[in-house]
C-alpha positions as semicolon CSV with decimal commas, in nm:
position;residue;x (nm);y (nm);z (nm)
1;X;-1,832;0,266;-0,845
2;X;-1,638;0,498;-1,100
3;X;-1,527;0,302;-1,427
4;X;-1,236;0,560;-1,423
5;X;-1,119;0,515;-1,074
6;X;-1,181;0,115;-1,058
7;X;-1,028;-0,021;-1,414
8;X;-0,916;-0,388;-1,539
9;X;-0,577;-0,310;-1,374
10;X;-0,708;-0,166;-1,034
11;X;-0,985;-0,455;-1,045
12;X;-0,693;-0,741;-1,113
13;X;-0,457;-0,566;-0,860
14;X;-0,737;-0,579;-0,556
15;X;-0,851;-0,915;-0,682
16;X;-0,486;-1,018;-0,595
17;X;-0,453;-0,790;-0,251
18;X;-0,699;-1,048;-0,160
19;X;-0,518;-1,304;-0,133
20;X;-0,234;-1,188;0,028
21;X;-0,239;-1,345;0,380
22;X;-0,102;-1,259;0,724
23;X;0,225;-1,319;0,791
24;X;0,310;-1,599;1,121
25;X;0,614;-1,435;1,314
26;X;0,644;-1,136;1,153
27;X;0,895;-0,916;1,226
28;X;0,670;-0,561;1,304
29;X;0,301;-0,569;1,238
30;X;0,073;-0,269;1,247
31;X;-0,280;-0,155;1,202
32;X;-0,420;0,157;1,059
33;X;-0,763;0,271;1,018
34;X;-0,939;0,502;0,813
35;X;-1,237;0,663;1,034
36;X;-1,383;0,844;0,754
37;X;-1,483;0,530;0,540
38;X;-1,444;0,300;0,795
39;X;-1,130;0,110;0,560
40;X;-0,893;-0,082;0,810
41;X;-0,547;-0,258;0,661
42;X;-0,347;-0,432;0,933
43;X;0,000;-0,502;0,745
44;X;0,301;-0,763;0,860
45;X;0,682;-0,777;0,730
46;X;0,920;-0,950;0,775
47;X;1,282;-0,819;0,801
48;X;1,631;-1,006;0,766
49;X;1,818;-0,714;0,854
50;X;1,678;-0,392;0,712
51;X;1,537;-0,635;0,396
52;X;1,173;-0,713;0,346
53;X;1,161;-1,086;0,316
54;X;0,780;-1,096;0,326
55;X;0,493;-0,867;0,312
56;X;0,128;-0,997;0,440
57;X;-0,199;-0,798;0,504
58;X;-0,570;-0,793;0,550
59;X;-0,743;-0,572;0,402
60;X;-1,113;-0,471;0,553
61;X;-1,169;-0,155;0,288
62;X;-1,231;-0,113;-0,074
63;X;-1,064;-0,224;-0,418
64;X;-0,775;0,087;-0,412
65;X;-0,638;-0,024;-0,060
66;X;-0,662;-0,392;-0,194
67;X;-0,476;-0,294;-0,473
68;X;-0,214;-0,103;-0,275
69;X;-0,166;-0,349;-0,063
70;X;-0,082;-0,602;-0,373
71;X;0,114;-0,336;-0,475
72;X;0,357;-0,344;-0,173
73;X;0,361;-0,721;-0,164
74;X;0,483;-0,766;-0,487
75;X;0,746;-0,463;-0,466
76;X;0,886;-0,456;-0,141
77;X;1,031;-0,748;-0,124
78;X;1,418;-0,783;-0,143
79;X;1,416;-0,429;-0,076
80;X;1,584;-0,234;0,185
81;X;1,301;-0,125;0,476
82;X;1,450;0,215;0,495
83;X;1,326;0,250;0,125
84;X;0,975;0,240;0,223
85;X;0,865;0,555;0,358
86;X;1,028;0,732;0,036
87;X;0,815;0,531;-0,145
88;X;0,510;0,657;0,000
89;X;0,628;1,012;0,016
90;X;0,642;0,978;-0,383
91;X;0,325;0,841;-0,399
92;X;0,082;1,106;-0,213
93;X;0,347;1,366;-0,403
94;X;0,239;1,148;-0,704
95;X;-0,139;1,173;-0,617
96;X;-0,112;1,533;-0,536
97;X;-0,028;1,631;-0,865
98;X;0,351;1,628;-0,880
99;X;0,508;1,531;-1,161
100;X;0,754;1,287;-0,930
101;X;0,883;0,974;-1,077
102;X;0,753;0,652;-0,935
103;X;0,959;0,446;-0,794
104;X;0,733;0,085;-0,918
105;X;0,633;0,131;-1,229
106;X;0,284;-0,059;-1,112
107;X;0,177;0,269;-0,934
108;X;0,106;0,418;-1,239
109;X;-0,219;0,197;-1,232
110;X;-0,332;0,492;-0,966
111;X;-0,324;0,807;-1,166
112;X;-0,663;0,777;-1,215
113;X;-0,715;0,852;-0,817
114;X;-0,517;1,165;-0,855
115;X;-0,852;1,354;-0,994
116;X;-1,070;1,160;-0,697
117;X;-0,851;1,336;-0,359
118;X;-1,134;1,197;-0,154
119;X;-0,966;0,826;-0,249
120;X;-0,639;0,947;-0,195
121;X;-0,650;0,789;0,123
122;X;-0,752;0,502;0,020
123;X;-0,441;0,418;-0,203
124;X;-0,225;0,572;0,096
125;X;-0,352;0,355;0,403
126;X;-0,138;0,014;0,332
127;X;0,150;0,235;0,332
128;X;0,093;0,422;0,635
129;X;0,046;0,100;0,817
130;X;0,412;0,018;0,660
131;X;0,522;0,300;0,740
132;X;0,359;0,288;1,108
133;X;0,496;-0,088;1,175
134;X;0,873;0,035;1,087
135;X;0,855;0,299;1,309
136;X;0,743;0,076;1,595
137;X;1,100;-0,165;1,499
138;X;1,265;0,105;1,622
């Protein structure tokens, strides 16, 4: 494990993502799956509206998607759906390189990954499944 990628904040974010449990009668629910590392993140909202009134997940992968996943939980709610996949856009611009302002200011905790693109996906996976479970509302 690399002391850069996994610090205190990383460590207390996925020690968190941990504890964030599925979500009875959710609103869309989706699973995603990395095949590479084998990481899975199945991730439930609820919606009043286009607002996220709840965010639950399980998290079968390592400490960055537990992290990301904390990451969405705490920041998505009371937000507008719709926001979401911008979100995510700024993040893998973020990762990549760009110099793109974050729109939580707890995603900074991931600039470390932007040197590690084989994690990338890792930090990207909650928010595909998001992303994934919105586009099946539709």
């Amino acid at each position: 494990m690399s002391d850069t990628l996994y610090h205190d904040e990383i460590l207390a974010l996925a020690r968190a993502g941990r504890a964030v449990p599925r979500l009875e009668g959710a609103t869309v629910t989706a699973r995603v799956d990395n095949p590479i590392c084998g990481d899975r993140v199945t991730v439930d909202l609820t919606l009043d509206g286009d607002t996220v009134t709840a965010v639950g997940a399980k998290v079968q992968g390592c400490a960055l998607c537990q992290a990301s996943v904390k990451a969405i939980a705490d920041n998505a709610v009371g937000r507008p759906a719709g926001e979401l996949p911008d979100v995510a856009d700024r993040v893998e611009s973020y990762l990549a390189g760009s110099d793109t302002a974050l729109p939580w200011e707890v995603l900074s905790s991931f600039s470390p990954v932007r040197a590690a693109k084989s994690r990338w996906e890792c930090v990207m996976l909650p928010f595909r499944a998001v992303i994934k479970a919105l586009k099946e509302r539709r």
